[in-house]
N, C-alpha and C positions, 0 to 999 in steps of 0.2 A: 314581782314578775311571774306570771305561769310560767307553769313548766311547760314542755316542750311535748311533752305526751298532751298536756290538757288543749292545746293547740288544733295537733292531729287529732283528738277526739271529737273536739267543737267541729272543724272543720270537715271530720266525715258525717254526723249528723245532719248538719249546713247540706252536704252533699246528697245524701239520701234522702233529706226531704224536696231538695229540687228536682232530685229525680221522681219521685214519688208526683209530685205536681205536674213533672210535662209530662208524666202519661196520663193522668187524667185530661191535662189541656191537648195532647194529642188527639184523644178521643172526643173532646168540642169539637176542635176543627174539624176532625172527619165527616162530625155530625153536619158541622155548619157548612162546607163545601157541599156534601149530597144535598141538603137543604136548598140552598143556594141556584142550583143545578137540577132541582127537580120541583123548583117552586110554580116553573110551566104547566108541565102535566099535572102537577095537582091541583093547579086552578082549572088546568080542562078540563080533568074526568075527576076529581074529587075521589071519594073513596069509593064510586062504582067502582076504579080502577082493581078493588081489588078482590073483586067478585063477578067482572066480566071476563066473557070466555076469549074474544077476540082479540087476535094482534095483529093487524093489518097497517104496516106502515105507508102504504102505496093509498090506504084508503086514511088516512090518519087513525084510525082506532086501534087502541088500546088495553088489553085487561089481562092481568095476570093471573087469575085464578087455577087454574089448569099448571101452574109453576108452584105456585102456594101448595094444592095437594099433593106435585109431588115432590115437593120437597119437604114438607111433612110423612109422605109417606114412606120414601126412601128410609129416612133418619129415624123413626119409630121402629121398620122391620130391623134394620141396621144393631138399633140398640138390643131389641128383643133377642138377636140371633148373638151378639157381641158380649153382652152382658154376663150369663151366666157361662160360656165358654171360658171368657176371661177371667173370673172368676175362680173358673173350677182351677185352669191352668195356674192361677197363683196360688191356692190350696197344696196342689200338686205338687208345687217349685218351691214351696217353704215347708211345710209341714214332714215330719218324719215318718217315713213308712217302709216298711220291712221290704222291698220289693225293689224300691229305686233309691239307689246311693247317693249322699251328697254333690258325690262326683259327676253324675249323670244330670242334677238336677241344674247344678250351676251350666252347663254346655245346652238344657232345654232353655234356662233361663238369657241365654247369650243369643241364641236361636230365636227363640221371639222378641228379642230386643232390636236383632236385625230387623225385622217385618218391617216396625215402626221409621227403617230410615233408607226403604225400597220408596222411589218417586213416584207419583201415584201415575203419571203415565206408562209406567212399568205394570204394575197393576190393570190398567185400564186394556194392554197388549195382550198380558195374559186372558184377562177375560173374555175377548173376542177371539185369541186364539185357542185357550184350550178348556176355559168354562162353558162356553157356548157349545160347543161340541159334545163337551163330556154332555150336559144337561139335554141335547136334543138325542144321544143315547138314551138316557135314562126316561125321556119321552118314551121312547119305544117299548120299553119295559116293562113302563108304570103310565099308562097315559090317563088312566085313572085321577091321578096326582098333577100333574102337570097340563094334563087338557089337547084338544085335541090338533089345537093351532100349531105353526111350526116357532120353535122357541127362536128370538133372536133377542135384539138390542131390547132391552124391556127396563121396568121398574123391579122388579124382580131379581135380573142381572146385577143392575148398578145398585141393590139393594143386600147380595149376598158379595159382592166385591167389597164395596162398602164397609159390611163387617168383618170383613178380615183386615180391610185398613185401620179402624178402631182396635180393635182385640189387643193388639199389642198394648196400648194405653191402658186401658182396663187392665188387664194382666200386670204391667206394669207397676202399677202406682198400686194397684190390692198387693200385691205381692209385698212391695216396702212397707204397704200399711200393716202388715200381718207380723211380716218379719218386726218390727216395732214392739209387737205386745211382750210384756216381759211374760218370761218363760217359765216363774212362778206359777203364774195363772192356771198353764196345763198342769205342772205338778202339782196343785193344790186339787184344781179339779179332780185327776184321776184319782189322788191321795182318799179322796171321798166315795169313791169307787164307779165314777162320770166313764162314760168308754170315750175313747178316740172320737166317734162322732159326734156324744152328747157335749164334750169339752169344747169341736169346732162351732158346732152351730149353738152352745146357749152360753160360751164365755166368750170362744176368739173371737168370731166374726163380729159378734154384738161391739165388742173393744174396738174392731181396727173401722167401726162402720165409717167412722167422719172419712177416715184417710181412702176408702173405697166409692165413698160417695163424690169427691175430690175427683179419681178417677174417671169416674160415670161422668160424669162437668165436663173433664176435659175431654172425653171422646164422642160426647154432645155437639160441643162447641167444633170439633172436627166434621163429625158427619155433616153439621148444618151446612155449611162453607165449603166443602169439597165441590172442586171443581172439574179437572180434567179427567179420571176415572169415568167419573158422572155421566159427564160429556159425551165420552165414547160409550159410552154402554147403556143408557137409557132409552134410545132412539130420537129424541129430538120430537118430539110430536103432541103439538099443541092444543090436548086433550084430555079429560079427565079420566085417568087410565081408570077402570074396574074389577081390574085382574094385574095379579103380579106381569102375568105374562106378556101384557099389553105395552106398546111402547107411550113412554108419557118425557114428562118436563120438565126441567126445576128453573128457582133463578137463579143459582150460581150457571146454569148452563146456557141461559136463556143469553146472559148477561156473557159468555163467551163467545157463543156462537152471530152474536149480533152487532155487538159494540166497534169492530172494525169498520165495517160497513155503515153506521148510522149516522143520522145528519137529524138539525133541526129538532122537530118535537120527539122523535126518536131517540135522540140524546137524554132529552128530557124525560122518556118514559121508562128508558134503563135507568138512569139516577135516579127517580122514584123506586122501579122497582129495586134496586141496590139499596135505597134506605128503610124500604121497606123488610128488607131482607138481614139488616142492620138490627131494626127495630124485632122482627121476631126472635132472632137470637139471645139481645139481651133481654128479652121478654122470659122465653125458656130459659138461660140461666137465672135469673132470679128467682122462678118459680121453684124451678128445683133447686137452688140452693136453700130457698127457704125451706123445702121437704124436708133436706138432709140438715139444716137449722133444727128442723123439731124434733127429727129423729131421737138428736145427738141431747137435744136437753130434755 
């Protein structure tokens, strides 16, 4: 007879791998309903759809492109501005320096953890209430910088709200990653007479890369997909923005601000764009996972 632990053993395995399963087959189905649901529009507009400028549901026309840039372009400035902030901040919140106490770090560290579980319509309030003002100050200051149009809802906006919605993640998960490296590594390094800096940037950082690249993944996968922030603060305007300051589009927004409202091939052209917007996602994570794949070996 097993024993009674070999039981509970089998039986959590058994379970872990079912689970493991229905999240892969939840993500068929996903795939296979947008499919399903957007197998209309793709027979009508084929892959013009996703390099026409128009979306005209009164006239039946369709094309997404103008949501594609900006939703690439959102999530690129997003990461550029996100990235090394987050970063620095987890450096700052693990590493020891003469200046800021354990004790101070752990209360920064509680503080940016809250960011990460503010709703992003909270964010999105703020930024129209007190981004947008503060930045059409700093218009007047600097118009050099900023240009000479009046700042409002833009790509721009929903592009530095954005990074402050990520930064936590990044910060985050660098930070655990950092915190990880054993603490020999500094003592060895400086032991050889490495300063403080040469020991961050040619032993730590290099150590904790996978578990920061991990990070970066996951506040990818966020900016891609943000939705109501976005929303309020891009302007909604179905154009290929050429300036931060310009109001533009994405399809996570596209795909809010219309899907109440739509009927018919319309249905059909949001589920395309939904899968399309599916498809670029897990597009960029694989890419970059594969990055951080090579990095690491």
């Amino acid at each position: 007879m097993p024993k009674i632990s070999q039981f509970w053993d089998r039986g959590f395995v058994g379970l872990t791998a079912v689970c493991a399963l229905a999240t892969g087959g939840l993500l068929l189905a996903i795939i296979s309903i947008l499919l399903e649901q957007a197998t209309p529009a793709m027979g009508a507009f084929g892959w013009g759809f996703l390099v026409s400028h128009v979306w005209n549901p009164v006239q039946g026309q369709y094309g997404i492109w103008p949501q594609v840039w900006g939703t690439l372009c959102t999530t690129g400035t997003a990461l550029v501005l996100a990235v090394p902030l987050g970063l620095a901040v987890a450096i700052g919140l693990t590493e020891s320096w003469p200046h800021i106490s354990p004790e101070w770090q752990g209360v920064a560290a509680a503080v940016v953890e809250v960011l990460a579980a503010i709703p992003s319509v909270v964010y999105g309030l703020w930024g129209i209430f007190i981004l947008i003002p503060t930045l059409r100050t700093g218009q007047k200051l600097l118009p050099q910088i900023f240009g000479a149009g009046a700042i409002g809802p833009s790509v721009g906006v929903a592009s530095l709200v954005l990074s402050i919605m990520i930064l936590p993640t990044v910060a985050a998960v660098a930070r655990s990653s950092l915190r990880q490296v054993p603490q020999e590594y500094r003592w060895a390094a400086m032991a050889v007479g490495a300063t403080r800096w040469e020991t961050l940037l040619a032993i730590i950082l290099p150590a904790a890369r996978a578990g920061i690249g991990g990070g970066i993944l996951l506040a990818l996968a966020r900016a891609l997909g943000e939705t109501m922030a976005v929303t309020m603060l891009i302007g909604n305007a179905n154009r290929v923005s050429t300036s931060l300051w310009q109001a533009g589009s994405t399809i996570p927004s596209l795909l809010a601000n219309q899907f109440a409202e739509a009927q018919g091939m319309q249905v059909a052209a949001l589920m395309y764009a939904a899968l399309v917007l599916l498809g670029l996602t897990v597009l960029v994570q694989l890419v970059a996972r594969l990055g951080v794949g090579n990095e690491v070996g």
